[in-house]
C-alpha positions, 0 to 999 in steps of 0.5 A: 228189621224194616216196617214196611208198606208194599202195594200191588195192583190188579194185574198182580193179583189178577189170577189164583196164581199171581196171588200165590205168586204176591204170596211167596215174595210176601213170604220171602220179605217176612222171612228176611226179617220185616215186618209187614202191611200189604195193601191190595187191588181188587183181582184184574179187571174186577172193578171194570166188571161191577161198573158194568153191572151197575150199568146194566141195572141204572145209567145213572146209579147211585153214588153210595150204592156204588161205593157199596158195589165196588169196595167188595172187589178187594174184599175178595183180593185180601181174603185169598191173599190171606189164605194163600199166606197161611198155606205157606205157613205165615200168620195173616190177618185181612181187614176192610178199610173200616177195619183197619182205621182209614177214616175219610171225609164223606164224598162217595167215590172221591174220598180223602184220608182225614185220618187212619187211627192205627192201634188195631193195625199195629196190635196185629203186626206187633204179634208177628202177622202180614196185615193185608188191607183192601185198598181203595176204600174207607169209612166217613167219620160221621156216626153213620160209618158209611163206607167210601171209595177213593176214587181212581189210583185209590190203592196207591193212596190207600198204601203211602197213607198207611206208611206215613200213619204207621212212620213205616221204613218205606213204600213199596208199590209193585206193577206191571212194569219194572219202575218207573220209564222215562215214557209209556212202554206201549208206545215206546217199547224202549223207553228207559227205566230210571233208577231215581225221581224226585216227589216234583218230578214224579207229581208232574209225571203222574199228573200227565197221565203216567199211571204207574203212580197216582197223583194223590200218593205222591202227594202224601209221600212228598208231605210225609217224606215217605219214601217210594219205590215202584218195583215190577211184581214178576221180577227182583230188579231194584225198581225206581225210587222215587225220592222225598225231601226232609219232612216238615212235620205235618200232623196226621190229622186231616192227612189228605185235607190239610192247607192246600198251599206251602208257601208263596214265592215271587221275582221281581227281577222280570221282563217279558217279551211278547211276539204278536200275530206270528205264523200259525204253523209248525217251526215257528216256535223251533226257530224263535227258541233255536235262536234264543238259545243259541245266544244263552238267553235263558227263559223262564215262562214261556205261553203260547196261546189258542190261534186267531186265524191264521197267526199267534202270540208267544209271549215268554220272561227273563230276568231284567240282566239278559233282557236286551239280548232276549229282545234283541233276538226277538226284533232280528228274528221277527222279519223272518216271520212277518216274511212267511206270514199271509199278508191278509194279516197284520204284521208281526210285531215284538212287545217288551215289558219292563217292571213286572213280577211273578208271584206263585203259590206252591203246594202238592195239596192243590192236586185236584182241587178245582178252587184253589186256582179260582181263590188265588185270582179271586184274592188278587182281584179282591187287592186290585191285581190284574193278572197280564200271564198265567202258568200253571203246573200240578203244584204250583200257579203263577201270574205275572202283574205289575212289579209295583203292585208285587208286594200287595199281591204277595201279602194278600196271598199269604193272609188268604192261604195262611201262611207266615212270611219265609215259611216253606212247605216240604218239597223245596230243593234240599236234602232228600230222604231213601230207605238205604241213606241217611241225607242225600244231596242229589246230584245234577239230574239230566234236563229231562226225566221223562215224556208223558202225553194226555189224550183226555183232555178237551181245550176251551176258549172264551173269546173277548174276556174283559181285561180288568181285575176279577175276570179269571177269579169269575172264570175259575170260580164257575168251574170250580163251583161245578167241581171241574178241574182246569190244567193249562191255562193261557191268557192271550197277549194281544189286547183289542180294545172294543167299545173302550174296553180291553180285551183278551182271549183265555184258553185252557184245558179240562177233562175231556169227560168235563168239556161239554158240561162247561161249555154250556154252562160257560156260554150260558153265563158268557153273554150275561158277563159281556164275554164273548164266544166260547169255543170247545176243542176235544180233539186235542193232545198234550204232551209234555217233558218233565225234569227239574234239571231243565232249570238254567238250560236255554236249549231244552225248549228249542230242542222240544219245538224243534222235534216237533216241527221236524215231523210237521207238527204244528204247536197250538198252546204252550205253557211251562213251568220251572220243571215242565213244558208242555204243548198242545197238539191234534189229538191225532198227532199226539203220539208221534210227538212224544214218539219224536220228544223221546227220541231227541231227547235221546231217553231210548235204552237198550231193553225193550218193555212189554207190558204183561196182558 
């Protein structure tokens, strides 16, 4: 016998019959001997429809009213569900959020779990009933006893949090889809159903924009070692696992607000080369990484920054053994540029860089946390570190810096996240963790998993930032102070000097709902701070391909680029991680780039999805 979690979301309870439906496959699963928590949405678009009457009332409305307002949505959802299971003749009880012991910080709209205190929980399943719970939702743990929401995907959360406080089996979440695809079904109607993902993959998945999972519950499981599958409600297919490393274990207290970073890596074994003023226009990235790949040079971070006029800066690292072939490839291939280029601009020119290193933190609780970003370059900038390259990802930020000043950065890192020399958070390569196994070394996944495209966020650029140790720490400290999250970031290579300082230009991408906030809030701060022009661009696009068996294969960024140039797209940022590239394109270009990236990854299958109304 199984203790198990399972989820379903709005479109499953959307009617009286999708709720008897959830209600027979509830049944089904008790009956088959399992124990049971049922965690629940609010019936289809029953939330969007408080919001709207909110709206209808004040354009501004309070916060607290509003979590007041919304958490009734499921309310509704446990209590007929609960009737539906008693007609079949299944002892159920529903219960709130505050009923069933999810206590949260005290943040209107945007809660994290502290804790869920599980003893009346599992009193009732140990009597043999389905326990269904409101998702969504909670209570502050001050005296007040104020009820929360968790924001957006807040059932997910509520779910994972649930089966990690109760050690549960596993997780289901039932949805609209059969799993999880290799990319949204309504764009590319044969995208293709994946039997397994891991924690990493799904976290920059979710992260991008596939919503069949919330950041927040992937983040919990890849803690926990929960593991997922994500199953359609109107179907029996198996559904996508999505699996967890070995568990560390972490305390249940402070469940969602524990340390943000796991552990902090370096490589001094880095070089960096850098094409200066390159042709601003499609291809130009195919041919250079179509060239690097073809003589097995293989690239670690790759960043392309925002354009001055009418050219660019890729700048990308190796390891110090191959980085005579990597620049050798660099020097052949820039007179083919500088040939294309107007001749209005100065020419392309190729920079290496020996002596370097990369220091990363790492941790699934840096999601949505603005200042964690902002305390990693405040903490080298507080050692005198200057950062020269920034990467970032959903669970981990790099910076490139001077190989000499390695070791300082490192140590600071570690005395400002507290964490001890070789501690390693969950989620390392390993050993990964599903219901039906014990230990499972995963084999050798294909390149690319899946391709995910973001149509809101907004790209802003602050020209002429001053090159020296604290910039981006001050940058990243505003927005993080103003509770504005940043995804990419990308700090220009070329260097002007002006009135006998150092300057670069730095982009990077936000929320698009955030862009016109922190452009005036920017420009305010720029002329004070000797910045130069801030720029604001909402009608952007990024889409990105994940997969963490892209490590050590030099042909999967060239074959990315390439798909993109064929159809006449032009590449305006890049940034990747170890699992991840991502591009920046117009915003009205976004879907038939990841409509080209599928297709040369070959991802289609043979089925096509549709996607329930």
């Amino acid at each position: 016998m199984a203790l198990i979690v399972q989820k379903y979301g709005g479109t499953s309870v959307g009617s009286v019959e999708r709720i008897q439906a959830v209600a027979q496959r509830v049944y089904k699963t008790v009956q088959a001997g399992n124990s049971l928590v049922v965690v629940v949405s609010a019936m289809g678009k029953t939330t969007d429809g408080l919001v709207k009457l909110a709206n209808e009332i004040s354009p501004n409305p309070n916060r607290r009213e509003m979590d007041m307002l919304l958490s009734t949505g499921e309310q509704v959802t446990i209590a007929l569900l609960s009737m539906a299971l008693q007609e079949l003749g299944q002892p159920a009880i529903s219960m709130t959020g505050a009923q069933v012991g999810i206590v949260t910080e005290a943040e209107y709209s945007r809660a994290r779990i502290l804790h869920i205190e599980t003893t009346r929980l599992t009193r009732h399943i140990n009597a043999g009933k389905v326990v269904v719970v409101a998702g969504f939702q909670g209570t502050s743990s001050a005296g007040e006893m104020e009820i929360t929401t968790l924001g957006r995907g807040g059932s997910d959360t509520s779910a994972v949090a649930i089966a990690a406080a109760l050690r549960a089996d596993f997780c289901e979440i039932y949805t609209d889809v059969p799993g999880i695809l290799t990319t949204d079904p309504r764009l590319v109607a044969e995208a293709q159903l994946m039997d397994a993902i891991t924690c990493d993959e799904m976290l920059e998945l979710a992260s991008l924009g596939a919503k069949v999972l919330h950041p927040r519950a992937v983040e919990i499981a890849r803690n926990y070692g929960v593991p997922l599958v994500v199953r359609s409600s109107w179907t029996d297919q198996p559904g996508t696992w999505v699996t967890s490393a070995k568990p560390q274990g972490r305390s249940l207290i402070n469940l969602e607000i524990a340390r943000p970073v796991d552990h902090v890596e370096f490589d001094t074994d880095q070089a960096k080369v850098a094409l200066l003023r390159v042709p601003d226009k499609p291809g130009v990235a195919a041919r250079l990484f179509g060239e690097i790949s073809r003589q097995k040079v293989d690239v670690d971070l790759i960043i392309q920054s925002v354009h001055e006029g009418n050219s660019n800066d890729i700048a990308f690292t190796v390891t110090t053994p191959i980085l005579k072939r990597a620049e050798a490839v660099a020097t052949a291939i820039a007179p083919a540029l500088r040939s294309q280029s107007n001749p209005k601009f100065d020419e392309a020119e190729v920079m290496v860089e020996h002596n370097i290193a990369k220091v990363s933190i790492a941790g699934a609780g840096m999601i949505g946390r603005p200042g964690v970003a902002a305390k990693m370059f405040a903490t080298l900038a507080e050692a005198g570190v200057n950062i020269q390259m920034i990467s970032t990802s959903e669970v981990k930020v790099s910076c490139v810096v001077d190989a000499n000043q390695c070791d300082r950065a490192v140590l600071a890192l570690r005395t400002a996240f507290e964490i001890e020399a070789g501690e390693q958070g969950a989620g390392s390569r390993g050993e990964f963790l599903t219901p039906n196994s014990s230990l499972l070394t995963p084999h050798s996944p294909p390149p690319v998993r899946g391709v995910a495209l973001d149509l809101n966020q907004a790209r802003l650029a602050i020209r002429q930032l001053p090159d020296r140790p604290g910039m981006a720490a001050k940058l990243f400290g505003l927005l993080a102070q103003h509770n504005i999250s940043v995804d990419m970031i990308i700090q220009s290579q070329r260097c002007r000097v002006i009135d006998g300082v150092p300057r670069r230009d730095i982009a990077f991408t936000v929320s698009r709902i955030d862009g016109e906030s922190a452009k005036k809030m920017l420009t305010q701060v720029a002329a004070e701070l000797g910045w130069g022009e801030v720029v604001l661009d909402s009608a952007i696009a990024k889409v990105s391909i994940v997969g963490a068996g892209m490590v050590g294969q030099p042909g999967i960024a060239a074959k990315m680029f390439e798909a993109l140039a064929q159809h006449q797209i032009n590449i305006q940022m890049i940034a990747t991680s170890e699992i991840k590239i991502s591009c920046v394109v117009t915003q009205e270009q976004g879907v038939k780039a990841l409509q080209a990236i599928h297709a040369a990854f070959e991802l289609a299958g043979s089925e096509k999805f549709v996607v329930p109304a």
